[in-house]
C-alpha positions in Angstrom: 24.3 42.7 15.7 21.8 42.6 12.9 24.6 41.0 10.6 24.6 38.1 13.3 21.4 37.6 13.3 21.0 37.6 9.5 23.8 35.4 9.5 22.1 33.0 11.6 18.7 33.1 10.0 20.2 32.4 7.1 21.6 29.0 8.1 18.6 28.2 9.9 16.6 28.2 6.9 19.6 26.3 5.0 19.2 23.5 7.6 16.0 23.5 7.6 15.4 23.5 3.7 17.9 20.6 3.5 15.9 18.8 6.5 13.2 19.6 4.3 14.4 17.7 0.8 16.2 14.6 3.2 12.6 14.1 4.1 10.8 14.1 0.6 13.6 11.9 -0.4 12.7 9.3 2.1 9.1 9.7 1.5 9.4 9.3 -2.4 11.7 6.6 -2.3 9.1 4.4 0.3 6.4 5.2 -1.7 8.1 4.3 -4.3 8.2 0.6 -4.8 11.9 0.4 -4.2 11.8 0.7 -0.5 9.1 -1.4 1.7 8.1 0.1 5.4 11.3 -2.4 7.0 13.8 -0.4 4.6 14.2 -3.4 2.5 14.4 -3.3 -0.9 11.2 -4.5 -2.7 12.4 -4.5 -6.0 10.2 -3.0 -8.5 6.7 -3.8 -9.1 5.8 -6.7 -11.6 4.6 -5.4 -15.0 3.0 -8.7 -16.0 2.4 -10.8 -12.9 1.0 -14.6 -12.6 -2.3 -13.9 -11.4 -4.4 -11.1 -13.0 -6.3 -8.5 -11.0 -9.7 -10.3 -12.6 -8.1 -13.6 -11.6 -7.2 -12.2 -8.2 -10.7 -11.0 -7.7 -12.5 -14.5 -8.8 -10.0 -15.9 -5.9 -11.5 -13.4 -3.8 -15.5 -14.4 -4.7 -14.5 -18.2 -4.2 -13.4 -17.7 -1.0 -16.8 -16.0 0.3 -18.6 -18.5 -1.1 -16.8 -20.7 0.7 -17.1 -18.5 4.0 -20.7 -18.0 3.1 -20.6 -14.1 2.7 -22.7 -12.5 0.4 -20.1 -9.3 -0.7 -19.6 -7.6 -4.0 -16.8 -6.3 -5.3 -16.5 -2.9 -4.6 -13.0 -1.4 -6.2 -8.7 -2.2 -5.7 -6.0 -0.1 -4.6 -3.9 -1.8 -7.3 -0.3 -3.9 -6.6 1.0 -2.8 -3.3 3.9 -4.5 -1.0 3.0 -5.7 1.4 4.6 -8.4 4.4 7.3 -8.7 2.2 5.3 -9.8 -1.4 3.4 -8.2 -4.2 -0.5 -8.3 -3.6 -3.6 -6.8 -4.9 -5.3 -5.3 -2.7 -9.1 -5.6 -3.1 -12.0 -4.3 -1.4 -15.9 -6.3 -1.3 -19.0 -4.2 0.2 -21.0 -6.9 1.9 -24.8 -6.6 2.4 -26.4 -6.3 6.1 -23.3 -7.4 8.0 -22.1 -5.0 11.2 -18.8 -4.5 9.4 -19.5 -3.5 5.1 -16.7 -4.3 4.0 -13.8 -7.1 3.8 -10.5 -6.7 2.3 -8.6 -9.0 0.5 -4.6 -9.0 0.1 -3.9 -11.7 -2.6 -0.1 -12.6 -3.8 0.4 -11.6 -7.5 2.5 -14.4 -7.8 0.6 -17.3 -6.0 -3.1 -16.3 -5.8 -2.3 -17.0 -1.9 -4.7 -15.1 0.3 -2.2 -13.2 2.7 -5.2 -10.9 4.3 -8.4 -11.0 4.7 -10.2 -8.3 7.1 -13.5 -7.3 8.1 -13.4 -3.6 7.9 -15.7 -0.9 8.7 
């Protein structure tokens, strides 16, 4: 009897162990770059893109001017995908406003604003 149960402990914790690395897989491969949150593939993120994260964030200051918000530019996550493109993502601190800070997803390639958020 203790040999069964051994026995089955023992492929328990194979099953689960494999579980286990199937699920890091996944995780490091949508993490990656090569994999976006639809299971497409992304292909891999752009070494030199069009529009440079300074570019990206004067794009960003020209449309609050434009909006007439006063925000400064706080810090970026870097090039993310995101809805299916390459953006940098950018975050501003605004200055007496309800919500303190607005984010910004602009196209690496375009300079196209694909997001911008009020967010607290």
């Amino acid at each position: 009897m203790k040999k069964i149960i051994t026995v089955i402990l023992i492929v328990m914790l194979l099953f689960s162990t494999i579980f286990m690395l199937s699920a890091c897989d996944i995780f490091t491969r949508s993490n990656s770059g090569n994999v976006n949150n639809d299971g497409n593939s992304s292909g891999n993120r752009p070494s030199n893109p069009a529009i440079s994260l300074e570019r990206a964030i004067e794009i960003a200051y020209e449309d609050l001017a434009r909006r007439g918000i006063n925000a400064t530019y706080h810090s970026n996550s870097g090039m993310d995908w995101e809805r299916g493109q390459w953006v940098w993502e950018l975050l501003f601190r605004t200055q007496g406003e309800r919500m303190p800070f607005i984010e910004f997803y602009i196209n690496v390639d375009s300079g196209e604003i694909v997001k911008f958020e009020w967010d607290d």
